[in-house]
N, C-alpha and C positions, 0 to 999 in steps of 0.2 A: 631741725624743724619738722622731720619726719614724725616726730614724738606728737608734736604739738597735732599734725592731722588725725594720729589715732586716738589721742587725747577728746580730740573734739566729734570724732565720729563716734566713740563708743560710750563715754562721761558726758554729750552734752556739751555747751558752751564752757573753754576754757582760758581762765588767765593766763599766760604766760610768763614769767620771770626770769628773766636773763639777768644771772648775778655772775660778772664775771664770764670764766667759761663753766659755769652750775646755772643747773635750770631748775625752777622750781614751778608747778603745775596748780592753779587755783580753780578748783569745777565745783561743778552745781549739784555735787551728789555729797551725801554721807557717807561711809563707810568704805572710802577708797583705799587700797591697798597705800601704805609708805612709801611705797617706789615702786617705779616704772622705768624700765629700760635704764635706769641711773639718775633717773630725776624724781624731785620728790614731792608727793602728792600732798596736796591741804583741800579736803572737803569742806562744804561749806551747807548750811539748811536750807531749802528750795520748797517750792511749793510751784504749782502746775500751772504755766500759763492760761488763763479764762478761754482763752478761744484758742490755744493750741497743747493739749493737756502733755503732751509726748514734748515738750519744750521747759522745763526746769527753771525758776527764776528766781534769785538769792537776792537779799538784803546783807548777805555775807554777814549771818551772826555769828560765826566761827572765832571764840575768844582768840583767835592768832590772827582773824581776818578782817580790819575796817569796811572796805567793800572791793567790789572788784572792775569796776571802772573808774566811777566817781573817785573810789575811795582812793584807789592807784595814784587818782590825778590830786588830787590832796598831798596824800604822803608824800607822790614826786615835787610836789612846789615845796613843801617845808623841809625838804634832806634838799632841797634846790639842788635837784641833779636835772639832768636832761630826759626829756619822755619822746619815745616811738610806741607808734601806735598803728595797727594793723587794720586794714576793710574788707572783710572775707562775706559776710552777708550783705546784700543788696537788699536791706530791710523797706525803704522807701518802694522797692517794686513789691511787696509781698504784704503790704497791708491793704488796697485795695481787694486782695483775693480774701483776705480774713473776716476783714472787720470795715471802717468807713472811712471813704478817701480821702475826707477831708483832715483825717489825718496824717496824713501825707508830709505837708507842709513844716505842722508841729514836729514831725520825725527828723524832714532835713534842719529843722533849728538847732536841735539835738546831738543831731551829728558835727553841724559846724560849730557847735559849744565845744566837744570832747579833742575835735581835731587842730580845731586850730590856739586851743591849750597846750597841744604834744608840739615837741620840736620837728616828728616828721612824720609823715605817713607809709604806709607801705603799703600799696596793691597789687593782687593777683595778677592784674593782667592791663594791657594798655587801655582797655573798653572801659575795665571800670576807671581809669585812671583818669580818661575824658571826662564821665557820670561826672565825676566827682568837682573837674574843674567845670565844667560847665555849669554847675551848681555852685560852684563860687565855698568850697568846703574851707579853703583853705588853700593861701599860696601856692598856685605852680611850683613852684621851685621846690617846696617844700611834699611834693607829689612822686615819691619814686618806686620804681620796680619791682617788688621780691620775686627772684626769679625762682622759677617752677623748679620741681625734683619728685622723683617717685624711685620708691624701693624696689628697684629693679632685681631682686633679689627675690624676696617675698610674694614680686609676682613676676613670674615666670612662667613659660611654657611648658617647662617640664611638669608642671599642676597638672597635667590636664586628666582626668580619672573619667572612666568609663560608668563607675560606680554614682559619677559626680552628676553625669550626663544622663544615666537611667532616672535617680530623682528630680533633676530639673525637665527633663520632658514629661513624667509622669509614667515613664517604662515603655516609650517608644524612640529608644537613642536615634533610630537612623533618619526619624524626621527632623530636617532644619530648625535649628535652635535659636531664638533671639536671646540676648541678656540683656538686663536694668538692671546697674545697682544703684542705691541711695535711698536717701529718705523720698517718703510715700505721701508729699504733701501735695495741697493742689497746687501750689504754684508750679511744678512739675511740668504742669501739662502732658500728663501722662494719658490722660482720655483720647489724646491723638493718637496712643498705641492702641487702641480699640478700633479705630478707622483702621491703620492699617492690616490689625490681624482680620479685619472682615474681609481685607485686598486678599490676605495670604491662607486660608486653608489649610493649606498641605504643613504650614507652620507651626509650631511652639512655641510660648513666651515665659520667661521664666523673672521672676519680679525677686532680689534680692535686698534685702532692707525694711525698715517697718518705718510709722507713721501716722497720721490722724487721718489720712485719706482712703489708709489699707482696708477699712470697713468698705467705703463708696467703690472703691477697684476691684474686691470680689464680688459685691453685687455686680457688677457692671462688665466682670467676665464671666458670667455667670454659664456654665453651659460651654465656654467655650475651653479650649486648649491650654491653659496657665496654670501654674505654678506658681503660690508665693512661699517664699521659705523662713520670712523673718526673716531674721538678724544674723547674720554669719560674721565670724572670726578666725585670725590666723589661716591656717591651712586650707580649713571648709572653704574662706571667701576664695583664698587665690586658686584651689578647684572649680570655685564656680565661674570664675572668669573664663580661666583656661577650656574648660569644657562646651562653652558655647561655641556659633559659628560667628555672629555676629552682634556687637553691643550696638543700642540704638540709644540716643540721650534727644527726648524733646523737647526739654527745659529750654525756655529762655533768658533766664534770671541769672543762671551760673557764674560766678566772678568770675572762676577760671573753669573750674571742673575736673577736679582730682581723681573721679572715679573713671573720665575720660583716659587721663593720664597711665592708669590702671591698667584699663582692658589693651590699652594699646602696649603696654610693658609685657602682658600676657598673651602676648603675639595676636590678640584679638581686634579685626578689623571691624572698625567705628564709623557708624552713620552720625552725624549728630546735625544739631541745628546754627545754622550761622546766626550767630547770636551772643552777646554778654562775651567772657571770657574765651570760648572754645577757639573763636579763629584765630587765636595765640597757639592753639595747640597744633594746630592744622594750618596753616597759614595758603593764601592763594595758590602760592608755589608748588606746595608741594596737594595738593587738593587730587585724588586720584590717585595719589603717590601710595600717601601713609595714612590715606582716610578720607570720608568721604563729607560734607557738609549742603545740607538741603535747605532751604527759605523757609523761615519760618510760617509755618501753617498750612505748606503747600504739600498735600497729602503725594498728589502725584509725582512731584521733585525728588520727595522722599522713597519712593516706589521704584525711579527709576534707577536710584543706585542700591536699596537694597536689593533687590531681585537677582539682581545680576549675583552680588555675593553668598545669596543662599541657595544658588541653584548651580553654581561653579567652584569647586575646590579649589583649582589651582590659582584662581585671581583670590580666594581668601589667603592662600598660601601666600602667595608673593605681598599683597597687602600686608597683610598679618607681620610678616617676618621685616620691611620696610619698616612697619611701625615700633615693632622692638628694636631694630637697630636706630630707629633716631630714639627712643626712650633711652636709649643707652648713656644716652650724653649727656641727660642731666640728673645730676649726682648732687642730693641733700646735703651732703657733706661743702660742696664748694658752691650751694647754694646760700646754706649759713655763713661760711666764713667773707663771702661776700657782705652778707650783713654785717656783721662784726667789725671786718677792716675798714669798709668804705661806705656804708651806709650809718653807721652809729657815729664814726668820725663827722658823717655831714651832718647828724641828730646836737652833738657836740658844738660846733660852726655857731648854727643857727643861735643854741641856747647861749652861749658867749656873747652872741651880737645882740640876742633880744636884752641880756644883762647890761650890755656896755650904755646900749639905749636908755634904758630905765635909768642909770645912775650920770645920764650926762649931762641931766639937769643941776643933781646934787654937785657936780663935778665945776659947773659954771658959777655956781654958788660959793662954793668955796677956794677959789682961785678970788674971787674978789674982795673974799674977807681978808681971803690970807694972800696977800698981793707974794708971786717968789722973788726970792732974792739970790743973789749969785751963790751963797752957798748952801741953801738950801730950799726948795719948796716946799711950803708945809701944806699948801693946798693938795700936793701928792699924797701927801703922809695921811690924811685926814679921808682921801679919796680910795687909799687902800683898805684901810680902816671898812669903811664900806663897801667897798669891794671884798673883804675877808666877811663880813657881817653876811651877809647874801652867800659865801659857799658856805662857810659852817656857822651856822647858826647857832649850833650849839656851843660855841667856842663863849670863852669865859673874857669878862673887858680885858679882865690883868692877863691872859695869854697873847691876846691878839694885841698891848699893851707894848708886853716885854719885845714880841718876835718882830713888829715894828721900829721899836725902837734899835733893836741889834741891826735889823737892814737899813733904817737911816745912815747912822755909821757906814756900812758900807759903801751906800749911794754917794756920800760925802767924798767918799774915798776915790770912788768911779766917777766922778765930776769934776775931780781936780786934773783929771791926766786924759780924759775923754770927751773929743767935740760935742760942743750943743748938740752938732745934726741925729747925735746918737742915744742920746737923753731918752728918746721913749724906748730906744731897744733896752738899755738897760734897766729903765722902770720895769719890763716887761719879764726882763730877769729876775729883778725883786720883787717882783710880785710874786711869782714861782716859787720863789726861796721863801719868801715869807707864808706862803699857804704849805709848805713841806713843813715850815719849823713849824708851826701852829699844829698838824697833823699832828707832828713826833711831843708835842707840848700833853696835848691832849691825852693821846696813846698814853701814855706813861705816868701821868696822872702827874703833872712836877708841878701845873699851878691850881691851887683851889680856889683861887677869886672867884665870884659869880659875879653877873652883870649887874 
């Protein structure tokens, strides 16, 4: 999933696909390279949000691409497989700042449309995880974790270049250095960085990332001490990290905050706002420890713990270093396979039960037509039947036909020598066996009946 963050920091909004263990990458750009890091890329035609031009938005006309939400959630109900579905933008907080509030509302409709179609959610962080239920998105239960990870590799302290630190102060290394990385939007609440560089003088601030807001931020430092650098990648960015004294984040909108995640991997000690995601990253406990978190909006809360870090090496030192050693811990790799083993299985769960549900009307129905009898129920046979109809849809009548009628036989066989009590374990068995032989039916092309 490390993929998928640079996927969407550098391409813009991207789909995911988790095939198996292959990943395939759906984004809002043309002419994306075939592969990335072993995953494979599908560009799709975009055209520039009205009110946020630096923001891409596809109708997915890509001959290989339906669409990339909606269409996703399509395709997933007709291959009736299971859907997860991710919430990484806090779009409800960030249209007030665009455009008008009262679409607000019409946005959370939207949301609880998409989510509570997927069999599960997965959030950054436990804040948005409340948002969300509080807002009634979709079942609690169906509300879980994706735990954090950063490439603790790619950013590291060894980045740190002297070369890095002349461009981002503007060719005065030895004065204290703030960093911001990310996009350059207002919802940022980056203007409060202008409060404070009025506090700090003797200070530098260096703005890493671009945005619709980056015109209004150079006016607005205009005169003063900053650096914007654009867009950096690979090496450059984890330089720029490394090279600062101190990263500052005022956002309060952040689900989690990966570029928190970031500075703090590149031994860089972090002011940020108690707010949205971050105090997952920073938690009360360790607050002082491995970073620092000031009240939102409160200019002087935020003063009293940067100060101290930009005018003291050795508390950035031991901050700094505190912070990469807990970065250490969480590793992409056993972030994913957490998903994989134990959050897909509960994605699994759910969509079996939302199935059992739907079909136990049909199920009631045909127990009364077809009254059982001691050697066989036919209202089973008729209930698998639909039960096979709903996983493969594409299964032909005479396959699902034959491969019914072969586990009848069977069950005949498992009813003669096996207590009532155990009757649904072994339906449960046949049903297994017959959705295999239907697969191996298919696969091999042995029956051509159509429905």
């Amino acid at each position: 999933m490390a993929l998928a963050h640079e996927i969407c920091r550098y391409n813009g909004d991207a789909l995911i696909l988790v095939i198996s263990s292959q990943v395939m990458v759906v984004t809002t750009h043309e002419g994306v390279p075939q592969e990335f890091y072993g995953a494979k890329l599908i560009g799709s035609r975009s055209f520039p949000c009205p009110w946020y031009q630096k923001v891409p938005l596809s109708l997915a006309l890509s001959p290989r691409i339906i669409s990339e939400v909606f269409g996703a959630l399509v395709i997933a109900k007709l291959l009736s497989v299971p859907i997860v579905m991710s919430y990484h933008t806090h779009v409800p907080v960030y249209i007030p700042r665009y455009t008008f509030s009262w679409l607000v509302q019409p946005m959370w409709l939207i949301i609880k449309f998409l989510h509570r179609a997927a069999d599960l959610t997965l959030v950054p962080s436990a804040a948005i995880g409340r948002d969300l239920q509080a807002a009634r998105v979709t079942a609690a239960n169906k509300i879980r974790l994706w735990n954090k990870g950063v490439d603790s590799e790619s950013f590291h302290p060894r980045f740190r270049s002297h070369e890095m630190r002349i461009r981002l102060t503007n060719g005065e290394p030895e004065r204290p250095l703030i960093v911001h990385v990310g996009r350059l939007g207002v919802e940022k609440s980056l203007d409060f960085l202008k409060s404070v560089m009025d506090r700090l003088p003797e200070a530098r601030i260096a703005f890493i990332g671009d945005g619709p807001y980056r015109e209004d931020l150079e006016k607005m430092f205009a005169g003063m001490p900053a650096v914007f650098t654009g867009m950096l990648g690979g090496e450059e960015l984890s330089q720029a990290y490394a090279s600062g004294d101190v990263f500052v984040m005022p956002s309060e909108s952040e689900t989690l905050g990966l570029v928190v995640l970031e500075a703090m991997s590149s031994g860089l000690p972090v002011v940020a706002v108690r707010a949205g995601g971050i105090p997952d990253i920073i938690p009360a406990d360790q607050e002082g420890k491995t970073g620092f978190l000031f009240s939102p909006g409160d200019l002087d809360d935020c003063l009293s713990k940067l100060q101290p870090l930009l005018h003291n090496q050795e508390l950035r030192e031991t901050i700094g270093k505190a912070a990469r050693e807990e970065m250490e811990k969480y590793d992409w790799k056993a972030a994913t396979r957490k998903i994989r083993n134990e959050q897909y299985n509960a994605a699994i769960w759910f969509w079996r039960k939302k199935r059992a549900q739907l079909l136990r009307p049909f199920q009631w129905l045909t127990k009364r037509i077809f009254p059982p009898s001691p050697e066989v129920d036919c209202s089973r046979g008729l209930y698998v039947y639909l039960e096979l109809r709903l996983v493969l849809p594409s299964a032909s009548f005479g396959a699902i036909k034959a491969c019914l009628e072969h586990n009848m036989l069977v069950y005949r066989e498992c009813t003669k020598v096996a207590p009532a009590s155990t009757s649904s374990i072994i339906w449960r068995e046949d049903l297994h066996r017959a959705q295999g032989d239907i697969a191996v039916c298919l696969k091999s092309k042995m029956v051509s009946t159509t429905s």
